[in-house]
C-alpha positions in Angstrom: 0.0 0.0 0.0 1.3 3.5 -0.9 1.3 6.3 1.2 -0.7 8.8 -0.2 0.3 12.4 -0.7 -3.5 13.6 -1.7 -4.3 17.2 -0.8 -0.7 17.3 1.2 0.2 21.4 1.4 3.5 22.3 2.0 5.2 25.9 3.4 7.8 26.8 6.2 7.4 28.3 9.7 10.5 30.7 11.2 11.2 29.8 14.6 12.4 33.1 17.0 16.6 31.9 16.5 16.3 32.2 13.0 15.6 28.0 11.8 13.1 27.1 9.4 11.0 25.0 9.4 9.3 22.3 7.0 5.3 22.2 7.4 3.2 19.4 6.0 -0.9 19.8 6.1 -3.5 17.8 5.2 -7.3 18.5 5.1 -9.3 21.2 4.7 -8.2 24.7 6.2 -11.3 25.3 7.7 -11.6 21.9 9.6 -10.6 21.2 13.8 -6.7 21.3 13.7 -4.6 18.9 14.7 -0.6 19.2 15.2 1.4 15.9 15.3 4.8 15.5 16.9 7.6 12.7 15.3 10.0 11.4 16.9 13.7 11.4 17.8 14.4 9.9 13.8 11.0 10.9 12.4 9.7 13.1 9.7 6.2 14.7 9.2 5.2 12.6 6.5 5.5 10.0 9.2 1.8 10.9 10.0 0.2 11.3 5.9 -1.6 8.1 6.6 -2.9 9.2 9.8 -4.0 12.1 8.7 -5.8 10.9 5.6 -7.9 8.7 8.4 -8.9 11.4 9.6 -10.4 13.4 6.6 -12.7 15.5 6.5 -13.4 16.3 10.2 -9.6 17.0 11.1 -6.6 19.7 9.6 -3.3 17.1 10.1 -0.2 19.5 10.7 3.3 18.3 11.3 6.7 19.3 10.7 10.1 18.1 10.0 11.7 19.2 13.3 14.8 21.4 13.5 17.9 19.0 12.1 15.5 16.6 10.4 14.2 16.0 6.7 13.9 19.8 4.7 14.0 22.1 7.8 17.4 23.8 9.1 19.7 22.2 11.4 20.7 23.8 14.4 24.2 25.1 14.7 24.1 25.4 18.3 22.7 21.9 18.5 19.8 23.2 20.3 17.7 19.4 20.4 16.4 19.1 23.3 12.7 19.1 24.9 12.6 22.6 26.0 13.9 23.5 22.4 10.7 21.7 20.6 8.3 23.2 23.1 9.2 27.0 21.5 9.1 25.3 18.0 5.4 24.3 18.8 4.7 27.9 20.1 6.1 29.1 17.2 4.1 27.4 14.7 1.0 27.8 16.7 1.4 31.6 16.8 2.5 31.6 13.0 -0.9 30.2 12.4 -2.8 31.9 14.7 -4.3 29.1 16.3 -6.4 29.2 19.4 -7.4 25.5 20.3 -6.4 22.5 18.7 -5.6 18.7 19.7 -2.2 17.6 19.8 -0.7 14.2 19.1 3.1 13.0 19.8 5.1 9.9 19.6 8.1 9.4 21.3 10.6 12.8 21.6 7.4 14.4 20.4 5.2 12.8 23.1 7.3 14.0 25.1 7.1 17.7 24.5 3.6 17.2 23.9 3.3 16.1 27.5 5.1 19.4 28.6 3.4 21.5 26.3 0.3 20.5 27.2 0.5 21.1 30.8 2.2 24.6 30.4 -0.6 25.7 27.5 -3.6 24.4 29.2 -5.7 26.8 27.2 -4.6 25.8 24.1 -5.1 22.0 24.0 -8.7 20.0 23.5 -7.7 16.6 23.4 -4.1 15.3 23.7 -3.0 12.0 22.8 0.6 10.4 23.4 2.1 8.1 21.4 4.4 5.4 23.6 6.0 7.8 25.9 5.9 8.3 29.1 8.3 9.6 32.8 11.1 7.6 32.7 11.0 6.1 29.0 14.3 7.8 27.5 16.2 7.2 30.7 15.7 3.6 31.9 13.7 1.5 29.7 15.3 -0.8 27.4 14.1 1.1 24.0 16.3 3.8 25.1 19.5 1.9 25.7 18.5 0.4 22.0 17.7 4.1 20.7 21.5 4.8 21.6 23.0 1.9 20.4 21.4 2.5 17.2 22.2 6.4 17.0 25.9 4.9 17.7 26.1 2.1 15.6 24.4 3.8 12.5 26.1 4.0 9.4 26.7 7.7 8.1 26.0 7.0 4.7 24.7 3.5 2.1 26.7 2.5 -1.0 23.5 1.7 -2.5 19.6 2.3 -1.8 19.2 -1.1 -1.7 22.4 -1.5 1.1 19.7 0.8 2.7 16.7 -0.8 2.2 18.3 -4.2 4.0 19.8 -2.1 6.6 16.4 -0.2 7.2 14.6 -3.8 7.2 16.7 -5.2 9.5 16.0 -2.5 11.9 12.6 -2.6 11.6 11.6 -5.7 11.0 7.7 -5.2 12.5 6.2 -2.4 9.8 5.3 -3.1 7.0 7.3 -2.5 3.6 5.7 0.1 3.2 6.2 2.4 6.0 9.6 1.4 5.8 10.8 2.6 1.6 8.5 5.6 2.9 10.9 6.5 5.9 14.1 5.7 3.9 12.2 8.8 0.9 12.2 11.0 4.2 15.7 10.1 6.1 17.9 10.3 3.2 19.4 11.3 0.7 21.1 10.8 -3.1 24.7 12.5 -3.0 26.0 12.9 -7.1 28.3 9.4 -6.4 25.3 7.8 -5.8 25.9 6.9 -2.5 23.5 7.9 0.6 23.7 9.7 3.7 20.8 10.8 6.8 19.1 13.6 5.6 18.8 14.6 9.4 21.8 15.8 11.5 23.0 12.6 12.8 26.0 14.1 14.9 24.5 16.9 16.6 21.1 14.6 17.6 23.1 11.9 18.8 25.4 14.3 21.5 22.3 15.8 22.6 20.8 12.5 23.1 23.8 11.0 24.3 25.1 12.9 26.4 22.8 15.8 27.6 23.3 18.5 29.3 21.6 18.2 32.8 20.3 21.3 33.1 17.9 20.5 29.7 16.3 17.1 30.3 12.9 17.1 32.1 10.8 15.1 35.1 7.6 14.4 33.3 5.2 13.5 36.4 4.8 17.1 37.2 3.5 17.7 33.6 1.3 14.3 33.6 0.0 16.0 36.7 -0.6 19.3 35.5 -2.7 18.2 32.2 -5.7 19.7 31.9 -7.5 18.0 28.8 -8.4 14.6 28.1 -5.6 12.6 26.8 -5.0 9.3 25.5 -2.3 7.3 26.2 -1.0 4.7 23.8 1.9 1.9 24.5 2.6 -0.7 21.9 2.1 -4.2 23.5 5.7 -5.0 22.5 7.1 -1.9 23.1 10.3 -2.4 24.7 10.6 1.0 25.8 7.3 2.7 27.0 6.5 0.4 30.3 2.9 -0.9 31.1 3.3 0.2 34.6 4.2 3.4 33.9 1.4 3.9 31.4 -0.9 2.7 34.2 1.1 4.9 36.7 -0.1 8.2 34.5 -3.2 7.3 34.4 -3.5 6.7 37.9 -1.8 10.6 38.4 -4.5 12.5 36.7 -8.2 11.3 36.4 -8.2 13.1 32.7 -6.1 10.5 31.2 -7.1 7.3 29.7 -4.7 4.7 28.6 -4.8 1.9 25.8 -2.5 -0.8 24.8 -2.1 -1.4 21.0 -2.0 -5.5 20.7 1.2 -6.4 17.7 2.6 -2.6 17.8 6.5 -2.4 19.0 7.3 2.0 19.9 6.3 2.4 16.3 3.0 2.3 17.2 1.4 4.0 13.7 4.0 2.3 11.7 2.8 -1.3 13.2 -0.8 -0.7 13.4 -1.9 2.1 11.1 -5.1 1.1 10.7 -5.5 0.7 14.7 -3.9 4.0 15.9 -6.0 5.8 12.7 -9.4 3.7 14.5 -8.7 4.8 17.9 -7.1 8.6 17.5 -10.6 9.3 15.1 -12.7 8.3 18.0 -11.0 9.8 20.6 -11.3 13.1 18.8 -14.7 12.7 17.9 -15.6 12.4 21.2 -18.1 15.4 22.8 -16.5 17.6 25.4 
């Protein structure tokens, strides 16, 4: 199945030091937005299935996030959570918008958590995409998110060296998903070789070995939300726990969690049609 590009728009967002930013919509302008977060390797096309589920009732918008796919890379290797959060206020103000749900998987759950509990009156619904207090510190997903940012080749002789590279590591999504995120990670150099169209070194340091000043104790921010959320964990994720998923729920009575049976942390990659079924209800729901 191909992922379709119907109706996809396309334009770029300045953030306040100067990056810009790739922006990637779906639906109709006039329709109930919805922003969607990617993760630590992710892309905003990442989410053009999900966002086609959810036509005509829902305006998808996502973005390549600084140092990934067509937006800038930071020269002061500025990726870190507090760093996205003034990306999303960024965008928002750009756009003008006043309410909206927001959706994000992974690092992007993660500053959807903390942006949600610091812009109470901006979200409607929220819903968080295997992340969770704790996840990138001590579950086993992020001691295999490291070893793969260090044992990552910079660059493929061959798209198809890629392809088996990119199969390996994923084994669990379909074909599909996975010649879709190779189009969005890479890129063709004039040798015909290919490299990370993302900035590999300057992700990986800040993920590696972050400063401790920047990283963030989500239970405060679980705590603090304000709108109903949904909480999803892939039933084989190896790195959002099911007792932490049922510890957030049991923090704050507006938060609702659901395991996704077959889904590793790539929850939408696993399960598309799953994660499209239960994010459309969610949002449709009154209130």
């Amino acid at each position: 199945m191909e992922l379709p590009e119907d109706g996809q728009r396309e334009y770029r967002v300045r953030t306040r030091d100067g990056l810009s930013l790739r922006v990637l919509e779906w639906g109709p302008a006039a329709a109930a937005p919805v922003i969607m977060l990617h993760g630590i390797r992710g892309y905003a096309r990442t989410f053009a299935l999900l966002a086609q589920g959810l036509l005509p009732h829902h305006r998808t918008i996502a973005w390549d996030q600084r140092g990934r796919g067509a937006s800038d890379w930071d020269p002061a290797g500025n990726y870190y959570n507090d760093t996205y959060v003034r990306d999303i206020e960024d965008v928002v103000g750009h756009l003008g918008l006043d309410r909206f749900d927001l959706l994000g998987h992974s690092m992007g759950g993660i500053a959807a958590y903390v942006y949600a509990a610091t812009h109470p009156e901006r979200i409607r619904r929220l819903v968080i995409e295997d992340a969770g207090p704790g996840a990138s510190e001590d579950s086993a997903g992020s001691v295999r998110i490291r070893q793969e940012l260090l044992a990552a080749p910079r660059s493929f002789e061959s798209w198809e060296t890629a392809v088996a590279f990119m199969r390996a590591l994923r084994p669990s999504v379909t074909e599909a998903a996975r010649l879709d995120r190779l189009r969005n990670m890479l890129k063709q150099h004039p040798d015909g070789t290919w490299s990370w169209q993302y900035d590999h070194d300057g992700i990986a340091k800040a993920r590696l070995d972050p400063a401790p000043s920047r990283t963030v104790d989500l239970w405060p921010h679980v705590e603090a939300i304000r709108a109903p959320t949904l909480v999803l964990r892939g039933g084989r994720s190896d790195y959002f726990k099911r007792e932490t998923a049922e510890a957030v729920a049991a923090r704050n009575p507006l938060v609702r969690w659901k395991e996704v049976p077959d889904a590793g942390h790539y929850i939408h990659d696993d399960q598309p049609d799953a994660v499209r079924d239960l994010v459309s209800a969610f949002l449709a729901e009154a209130g």
